[in-house]
C-alpha positions in Angstrom: 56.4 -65.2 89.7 60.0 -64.1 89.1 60.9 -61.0 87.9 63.2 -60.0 84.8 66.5 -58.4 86.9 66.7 -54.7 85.9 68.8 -53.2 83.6 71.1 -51.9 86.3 71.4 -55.7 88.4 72.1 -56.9 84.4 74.7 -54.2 83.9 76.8 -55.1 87.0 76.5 -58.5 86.4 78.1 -57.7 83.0 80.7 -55.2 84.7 81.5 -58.0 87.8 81.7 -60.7 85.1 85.3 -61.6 84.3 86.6 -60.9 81.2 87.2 -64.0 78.4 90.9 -64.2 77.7 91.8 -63.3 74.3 94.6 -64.9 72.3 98.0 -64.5 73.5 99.3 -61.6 71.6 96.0 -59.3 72.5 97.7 -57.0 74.2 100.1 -56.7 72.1 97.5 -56.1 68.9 95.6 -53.5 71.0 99.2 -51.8 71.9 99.7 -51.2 67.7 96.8 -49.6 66.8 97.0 -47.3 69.9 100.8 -46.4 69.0 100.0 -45.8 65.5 97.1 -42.9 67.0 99.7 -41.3 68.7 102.0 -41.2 65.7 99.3 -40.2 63.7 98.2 -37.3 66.2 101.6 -35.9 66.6 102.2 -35.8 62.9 99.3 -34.0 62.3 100.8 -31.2 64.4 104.2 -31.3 63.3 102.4 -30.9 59.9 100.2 -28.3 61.2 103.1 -26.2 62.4 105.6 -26.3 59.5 101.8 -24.9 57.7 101.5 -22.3 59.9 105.1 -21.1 60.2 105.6 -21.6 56.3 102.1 -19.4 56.1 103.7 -16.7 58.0 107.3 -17.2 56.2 105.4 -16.3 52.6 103.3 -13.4 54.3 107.0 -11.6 55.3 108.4 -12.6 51.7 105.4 -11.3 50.0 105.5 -8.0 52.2 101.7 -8.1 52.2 102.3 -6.1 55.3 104.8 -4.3 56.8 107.5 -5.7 59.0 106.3 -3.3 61.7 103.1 -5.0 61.5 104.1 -8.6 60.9 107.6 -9.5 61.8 109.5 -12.3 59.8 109.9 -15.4 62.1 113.5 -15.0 61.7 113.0 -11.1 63.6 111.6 -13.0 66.0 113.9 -15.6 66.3 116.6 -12.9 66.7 114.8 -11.0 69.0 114.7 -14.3 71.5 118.3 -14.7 71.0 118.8 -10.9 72.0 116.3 -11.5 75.0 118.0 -14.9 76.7 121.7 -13.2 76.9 124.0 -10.4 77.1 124.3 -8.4 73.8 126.9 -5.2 73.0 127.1 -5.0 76.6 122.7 -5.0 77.2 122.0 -7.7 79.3 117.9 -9.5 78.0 115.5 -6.7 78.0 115.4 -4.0 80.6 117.9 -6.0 82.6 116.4 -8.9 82.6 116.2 -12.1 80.3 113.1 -13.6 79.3 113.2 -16.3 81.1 113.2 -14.0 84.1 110.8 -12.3 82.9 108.6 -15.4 82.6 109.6 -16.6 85.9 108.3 -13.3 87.5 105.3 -13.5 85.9 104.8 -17.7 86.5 105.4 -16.9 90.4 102.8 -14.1 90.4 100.3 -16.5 88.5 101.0 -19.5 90.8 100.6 -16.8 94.1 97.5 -15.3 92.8 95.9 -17.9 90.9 96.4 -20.2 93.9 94.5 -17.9 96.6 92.0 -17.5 94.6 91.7 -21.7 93.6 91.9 -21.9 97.7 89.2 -19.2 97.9 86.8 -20.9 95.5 87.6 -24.2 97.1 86.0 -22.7 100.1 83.3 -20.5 98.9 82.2 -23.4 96.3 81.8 -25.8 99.3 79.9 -23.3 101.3 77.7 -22.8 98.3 77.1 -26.6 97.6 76.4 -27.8 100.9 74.2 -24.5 102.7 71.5 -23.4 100.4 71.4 -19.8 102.2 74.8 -19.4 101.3 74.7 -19.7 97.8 71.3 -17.5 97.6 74.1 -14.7 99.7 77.0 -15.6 97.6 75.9 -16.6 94.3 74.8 -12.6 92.6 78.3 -11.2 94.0 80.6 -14.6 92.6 78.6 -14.0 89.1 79.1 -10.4 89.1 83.3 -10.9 89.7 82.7 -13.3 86.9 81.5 -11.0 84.3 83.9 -8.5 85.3 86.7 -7.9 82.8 90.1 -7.5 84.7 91.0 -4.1 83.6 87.8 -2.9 84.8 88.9 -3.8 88.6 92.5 -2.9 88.4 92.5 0.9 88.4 90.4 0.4 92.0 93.3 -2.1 93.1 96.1 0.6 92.3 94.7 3.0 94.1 94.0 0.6 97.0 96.9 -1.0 97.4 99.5 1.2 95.1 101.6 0.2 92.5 103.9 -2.6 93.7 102.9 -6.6 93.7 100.1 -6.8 96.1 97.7 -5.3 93.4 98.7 -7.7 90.7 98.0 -10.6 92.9 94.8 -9.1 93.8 93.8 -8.9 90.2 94.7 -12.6 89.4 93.3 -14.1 92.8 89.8 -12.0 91.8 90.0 -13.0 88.2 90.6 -16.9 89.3 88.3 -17.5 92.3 84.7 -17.5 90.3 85.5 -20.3 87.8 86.4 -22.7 90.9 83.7 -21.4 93.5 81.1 -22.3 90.1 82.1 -25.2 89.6 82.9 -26.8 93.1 79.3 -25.7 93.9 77.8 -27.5 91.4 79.9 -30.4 91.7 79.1 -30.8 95.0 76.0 -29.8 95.0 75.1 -32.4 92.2 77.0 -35.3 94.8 75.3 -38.5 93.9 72.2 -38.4 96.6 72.4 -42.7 97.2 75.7 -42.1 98.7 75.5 -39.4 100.8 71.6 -40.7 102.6 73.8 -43.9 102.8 77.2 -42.2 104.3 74.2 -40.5 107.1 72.9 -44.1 107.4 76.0 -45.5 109.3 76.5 -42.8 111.3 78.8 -40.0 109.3 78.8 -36.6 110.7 77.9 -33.3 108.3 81.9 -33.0 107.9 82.4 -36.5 107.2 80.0 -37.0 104.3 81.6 -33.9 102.6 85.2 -35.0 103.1 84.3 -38.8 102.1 81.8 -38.9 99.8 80.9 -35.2 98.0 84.2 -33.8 97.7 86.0 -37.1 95.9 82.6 -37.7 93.8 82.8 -33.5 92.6 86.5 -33.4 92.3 86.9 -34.2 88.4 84.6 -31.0 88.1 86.5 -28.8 90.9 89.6 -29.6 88.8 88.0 -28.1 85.6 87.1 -25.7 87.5 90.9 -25.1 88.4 92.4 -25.3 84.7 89.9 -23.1 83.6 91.1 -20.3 86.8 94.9 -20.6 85.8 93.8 -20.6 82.2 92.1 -16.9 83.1 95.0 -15.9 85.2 97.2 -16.6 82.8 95.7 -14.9 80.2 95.2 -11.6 82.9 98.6 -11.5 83.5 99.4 -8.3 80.5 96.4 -7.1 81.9 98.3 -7.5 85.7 101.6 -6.3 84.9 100.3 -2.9 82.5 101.6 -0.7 85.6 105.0 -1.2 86.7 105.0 -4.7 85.7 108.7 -5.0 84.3 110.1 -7.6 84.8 107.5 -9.5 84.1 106.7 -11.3 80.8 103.1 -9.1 80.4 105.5 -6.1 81.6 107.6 -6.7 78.5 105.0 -7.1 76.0 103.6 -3.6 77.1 106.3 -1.8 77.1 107.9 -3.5 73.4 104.2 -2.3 72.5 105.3 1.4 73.3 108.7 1.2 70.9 106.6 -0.8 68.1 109.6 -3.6 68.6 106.9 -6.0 67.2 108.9 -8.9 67.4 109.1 -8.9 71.0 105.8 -8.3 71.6 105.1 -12.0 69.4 108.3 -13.5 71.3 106.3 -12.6 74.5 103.0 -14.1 73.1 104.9 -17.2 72.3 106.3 -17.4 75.7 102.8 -17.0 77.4 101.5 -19.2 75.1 103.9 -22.1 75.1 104.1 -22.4 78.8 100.4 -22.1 79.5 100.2 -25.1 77.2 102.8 -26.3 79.5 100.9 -25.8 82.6 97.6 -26.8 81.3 99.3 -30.2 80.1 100.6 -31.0 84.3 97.0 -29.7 85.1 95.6 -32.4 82.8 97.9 -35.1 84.2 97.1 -33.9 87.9 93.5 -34.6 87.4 94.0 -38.0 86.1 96.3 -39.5 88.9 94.1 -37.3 91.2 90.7 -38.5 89.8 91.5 -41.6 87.7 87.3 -42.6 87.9 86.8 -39.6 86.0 84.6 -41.3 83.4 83.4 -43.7 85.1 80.3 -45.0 86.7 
């Protein structure tokens, strides 16, 4: 007596089936409504931007607090064009401009973010793949987790001094947890069909990993690597808080120290601008890296 196909056999059939063609200006129909989103989506934030600056305009009119405090986005302003040149003979601040000061910082980010992506890379696929070494590894990657960078950092200095090698160290330690977590449960979780079949035909250990766990965990590994430059990046003031100049964290600490407010927000903005930046070519990495994110 034949048997009812299953709902998987009925949903490849559907998914194998060829599509019926639609009328001849489909594309171009679909194409409107998907333009008129992304209108709609970045008016919204243009919207949501004049708010917020004309929020913080009437704040500085209405001297609810005092310039000190909260600088006028014209102080700010100001204080960018101060920082990006040569003024009365001062060249940017403390010698340098801020876009120096953001490249220093950017190139100890990518140097010590990167270690410690390459270093969860490896740890994570250790810990996926053994089971013994994820019951060793697993307290002491949890524990750097938890850890607050400051609470390392004074240990770094008097390890390695004051000069770069203890910054990096803080931003290598502060990145590697959030990729070894995630590439080990990524690959841990490896669709279990594919790897039995990949040992069916003949694949060795290294084979199945490099062929079928790592591209099936890699949308996950690169979450796992926006969320480390995400809490490099925001570990950088934390970095830089001892002879960090130049260096954009460097800067905000030591505008902190004069009360030169408006620097210290023109450094905010910088961090904040380009890590949107970064997290943006992050987002567009993992989609021509792992375009079957999504899908079954």
């Amino acid at each position: 007596m034949p048997t009812s196909p299953s709902l998987r056999e009925r949903t490849a059939e559907a998914a194998a089936a060829p599509a019926s063609p639609g009328p001849p200006n489909a594309g171009g129909g679909r194409r409107r409504p998907e333009r008129a989103a992304l209108l709609r989506r970045i008016g919204l934030r243009v919207l949501a931007l004049a708010v917020l600056l004309g929020g913080w305009q009437l704040v500085t009119v209405l001297q609810l607090w005092s310039p000190v405090l909260v600088p006028s986005p014209a102080a700010v302003w100001r204080a960018l064009l101060e920082t990006s040149g040569t003024h009365d003979g001062v060249r940017g601040y403390q010698g340098h401009t801020l876009v120096e000061h953001l490249g220093i910082s950017l190139r100890r980010i990518f140097i010590g973010a990167g270690a410690g992506v390459v270093a969860g890379l490896v740890l994570g696929v250790l810990m996926g793949t053994l089971p013994w070494v994820r019951v060793v590894l697993e307290p002491a990657v949890a524990f750097l987790r938890t850890l607050p960078p400051l609470a390392y950092f004074s240990l770094l200095i008097i390890w390695f001094g004051i000069d770069e090698a203890p910054k990096l160290w803080l931003l290598a330690i502060a990145a590697m947890p959030p990729v070894a977590v995630a590439t080990a449960s990524a690959v841990a979780s490896a669709p279990t069909a594919l790897v039995e079949a990949a040992r069916a035909i003949g694949a060795r250990r290294g084979q199945v990993v490099t062929s079928v766990v790592l591209p099936s965990a890699l949308p996950e590994i690169l979450v796992g690597v926006r969320l480390a430059f995400g809490i490099a990046y925001s570990s950088v003031v934390a970095a830089e808080t001892v002879n960090g100049l130049p260096g954009i964290g460097g800067l905000i600490r030591d505008a902190q120290r004069y009360n030169q407010s408006d620097t210290v927000v023109l450094g905010l903005f910088a961090i904040g601008i380009s890590g949107l930046l970064i997290d943006a070519a992050l987002r567009l990495l993992a989609d021509r890296l792992a375009p079957w994110r999504g899908h079954a």
